[in-house]
C-alpha positions in Angstrom: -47.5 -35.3 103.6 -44.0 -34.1 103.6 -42.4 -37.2 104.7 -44.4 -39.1 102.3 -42.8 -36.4 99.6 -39.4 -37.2 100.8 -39.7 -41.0 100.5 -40.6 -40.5 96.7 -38.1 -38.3 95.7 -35.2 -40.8 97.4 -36.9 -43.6 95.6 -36.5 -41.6 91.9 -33.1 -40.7 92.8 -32.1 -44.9 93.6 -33.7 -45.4 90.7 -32.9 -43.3 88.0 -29.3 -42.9 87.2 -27.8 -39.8 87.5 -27.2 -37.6 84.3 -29.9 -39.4 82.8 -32.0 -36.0 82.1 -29.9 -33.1 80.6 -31.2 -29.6 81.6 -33.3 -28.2 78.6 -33.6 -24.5 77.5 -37.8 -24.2 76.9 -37.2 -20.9 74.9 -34.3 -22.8 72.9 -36.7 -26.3 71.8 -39.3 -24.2 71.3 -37.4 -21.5 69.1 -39.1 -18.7 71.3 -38.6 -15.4 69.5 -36.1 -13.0 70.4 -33.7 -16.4 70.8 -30.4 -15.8 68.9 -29.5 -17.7 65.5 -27.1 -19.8 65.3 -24.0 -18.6 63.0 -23.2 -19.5 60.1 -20.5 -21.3 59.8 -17.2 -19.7 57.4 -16.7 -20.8 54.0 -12.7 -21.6 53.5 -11.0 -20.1 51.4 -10.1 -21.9 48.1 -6.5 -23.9 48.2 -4.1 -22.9 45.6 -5.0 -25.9 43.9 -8.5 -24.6 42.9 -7.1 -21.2 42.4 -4.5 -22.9 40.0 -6.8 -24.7 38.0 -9.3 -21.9 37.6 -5.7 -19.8 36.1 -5.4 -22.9 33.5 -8.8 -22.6 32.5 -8.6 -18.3 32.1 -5.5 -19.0 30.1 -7.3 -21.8 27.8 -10.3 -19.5 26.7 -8.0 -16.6 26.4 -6.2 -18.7 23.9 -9.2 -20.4 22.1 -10.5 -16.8 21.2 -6.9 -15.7 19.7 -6.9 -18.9 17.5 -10.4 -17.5 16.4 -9.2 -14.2 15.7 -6.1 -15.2 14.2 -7.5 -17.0 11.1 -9.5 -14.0 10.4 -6.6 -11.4 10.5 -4.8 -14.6 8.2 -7.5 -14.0 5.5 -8.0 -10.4 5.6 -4.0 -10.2 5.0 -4.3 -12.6 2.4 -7.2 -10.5 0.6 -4.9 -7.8 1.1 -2.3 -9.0 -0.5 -4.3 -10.6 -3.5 -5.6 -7.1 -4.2 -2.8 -5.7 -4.1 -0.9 -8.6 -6.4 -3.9 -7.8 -9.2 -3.8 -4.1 -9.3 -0.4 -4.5 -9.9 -0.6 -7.1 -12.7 -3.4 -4.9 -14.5 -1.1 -2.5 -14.1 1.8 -4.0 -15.8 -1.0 -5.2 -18.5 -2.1 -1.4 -19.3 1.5 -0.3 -19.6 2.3 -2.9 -21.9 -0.8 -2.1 -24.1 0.6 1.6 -24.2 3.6 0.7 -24.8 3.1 -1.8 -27.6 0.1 0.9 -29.3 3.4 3.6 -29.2 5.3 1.3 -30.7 2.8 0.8 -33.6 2.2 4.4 -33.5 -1.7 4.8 -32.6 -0.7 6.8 -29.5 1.2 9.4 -28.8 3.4 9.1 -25.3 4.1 12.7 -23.6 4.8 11.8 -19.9 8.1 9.8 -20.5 11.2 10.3 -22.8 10.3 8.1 -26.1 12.8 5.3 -26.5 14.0 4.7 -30.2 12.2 1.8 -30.7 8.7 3.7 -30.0 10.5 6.5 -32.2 10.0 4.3 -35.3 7.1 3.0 -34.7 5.2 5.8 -35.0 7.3 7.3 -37.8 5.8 4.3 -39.2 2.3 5.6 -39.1 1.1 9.1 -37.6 4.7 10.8 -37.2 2.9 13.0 -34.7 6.3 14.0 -31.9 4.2 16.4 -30.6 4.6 17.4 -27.6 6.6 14.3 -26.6 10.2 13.8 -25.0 12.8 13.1 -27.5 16.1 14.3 -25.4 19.2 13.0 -25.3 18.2 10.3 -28.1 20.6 9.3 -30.8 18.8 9.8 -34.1 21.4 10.1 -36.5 20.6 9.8 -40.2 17.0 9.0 -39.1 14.4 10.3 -41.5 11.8 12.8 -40.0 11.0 14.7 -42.7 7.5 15.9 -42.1 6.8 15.0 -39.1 5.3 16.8 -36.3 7.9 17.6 -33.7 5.9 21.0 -32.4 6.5 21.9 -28.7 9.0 18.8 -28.6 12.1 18.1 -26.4 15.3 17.7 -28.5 17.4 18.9 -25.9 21.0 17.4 -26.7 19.4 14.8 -29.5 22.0 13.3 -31.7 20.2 14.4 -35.3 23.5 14.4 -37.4 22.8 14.1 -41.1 19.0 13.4 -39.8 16.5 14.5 -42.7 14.3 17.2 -41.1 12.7 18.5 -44.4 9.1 20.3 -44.2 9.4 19.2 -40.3 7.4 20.9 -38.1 9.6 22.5 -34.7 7.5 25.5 -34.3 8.7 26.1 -30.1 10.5 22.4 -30.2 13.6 22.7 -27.8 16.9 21.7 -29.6 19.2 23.2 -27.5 22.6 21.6 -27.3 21.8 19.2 -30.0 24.2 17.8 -32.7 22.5 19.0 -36.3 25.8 18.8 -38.1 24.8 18.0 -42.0 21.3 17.7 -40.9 18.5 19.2 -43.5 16.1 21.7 -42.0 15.1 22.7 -45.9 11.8 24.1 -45.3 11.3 23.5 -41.7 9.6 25.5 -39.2 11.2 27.2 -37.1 9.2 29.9 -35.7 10.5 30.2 -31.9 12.4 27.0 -32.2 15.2 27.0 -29.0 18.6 26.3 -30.8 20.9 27.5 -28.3 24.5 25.4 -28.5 23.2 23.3 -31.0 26.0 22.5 -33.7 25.0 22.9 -37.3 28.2 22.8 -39.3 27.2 21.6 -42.7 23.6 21.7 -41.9 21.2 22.8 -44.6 19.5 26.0 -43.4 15.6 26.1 -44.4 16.9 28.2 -47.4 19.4 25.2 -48.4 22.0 27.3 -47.0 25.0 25.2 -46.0 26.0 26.0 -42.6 29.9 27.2 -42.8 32.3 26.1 -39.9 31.4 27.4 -36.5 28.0 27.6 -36.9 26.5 27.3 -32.9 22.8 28.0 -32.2 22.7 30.0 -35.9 23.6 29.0 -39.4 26.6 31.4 -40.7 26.5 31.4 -44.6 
């Protein structure tokens, strides 16, 4: 039996070429548990190129949302600005209404010094001066007899030979102003400020002319 054995195996060997059969692992082929996994093989790293690209693309969406943002800031600005621009020209609209209703007389200014223009105007209807600024205005010879000039600034008016008749100056301020030959015949004058004001030749509310020297008082 054994040398029959023999004879087989040396027949197989002259016959089969060796490295024919490669040595398999049974717990391997038949993915036995407990049998190690394979690993995984290692992603690469991406090449600068990739990482470049994926910069470009960053950049791109960064600008995209600034162009979005941009047109909105544009027209808020703009809105802005057009407010603004129409305040301002309503504005300039209600000062000139003021100012031409002054000039016709159907309102009385008492925020700003009167300019001589607006002056006539409203000697040309209410002749109301209440209250309002009046200094430092030339006003010679002008005729503001009757008129209301209560509480009113005259400081260092020019009223030479102005006509002041029956005027009203009850607590008007006409300190340093120029009355020379100016008529205050029947004017009031109850605690009227007439400090350095020149009167020569004035005519006191008693028609009293004003002698030479007369400052801040008539001397008869």
């Amino acid at each position: 039996m054994t040398r029959r054995l023999v004879i087989i195996l040396t027949a197989l060997s002259l016959t089969v070429p060796p490295g024919s059969f490669a040595a398999v692992d049974p717990a391997a082929s038949a993915g036995a548990p407990g049998a190690p996994a394979p690993a995984a093989p290692e992603k690469p790293e991406p090449s600068n190129e990739v990482q470049a690209q994926k910069l470009k693309l960053a950049e791109a969406k960064l600008a995209a949302l600034a162009n979005e943002i941009s047109p909105k800031k544009a027209t808020t600005s703009a809105k802005k600005k057009k407010s603004t621009a129409a305040a301002k020209k309503r504005l300039a609209k209600a000062r000139a209404r003021r100012l031409a209703k002054a000039k016709q007389g159907d309102v009385k200014v008492v925020n700003r010094r009167l300019t001589e223009e607006e002056v006539r105007g409203i000697l040309r209807t209410t002749r109301d001066f209440s209250g309002t600024d009046l200094s430092g205005l030339n006003l010679t010879g002008m005729d503001l007899s009757g008129s209301k000039l209560a509480r009113a600034n005259l400081h260092m008016a020019n009223l030479e030979r102005a006509d002041l008749t029956e005027t009203d100056l009850e607590l008007a301020d006409l300190t340093g102003a120029n009355l020379r030959g100016a008529s205050l015949i029947q004017a009031r004058l109850r605690g009227t400020r007439l400090g350095g004001s020149k009167m020569e030749g004035a005519l006191w509310t008693d028609k009293t002319v004003c002698r030479s020297g007369s400052v801040g008082t008539c001397i008869e």
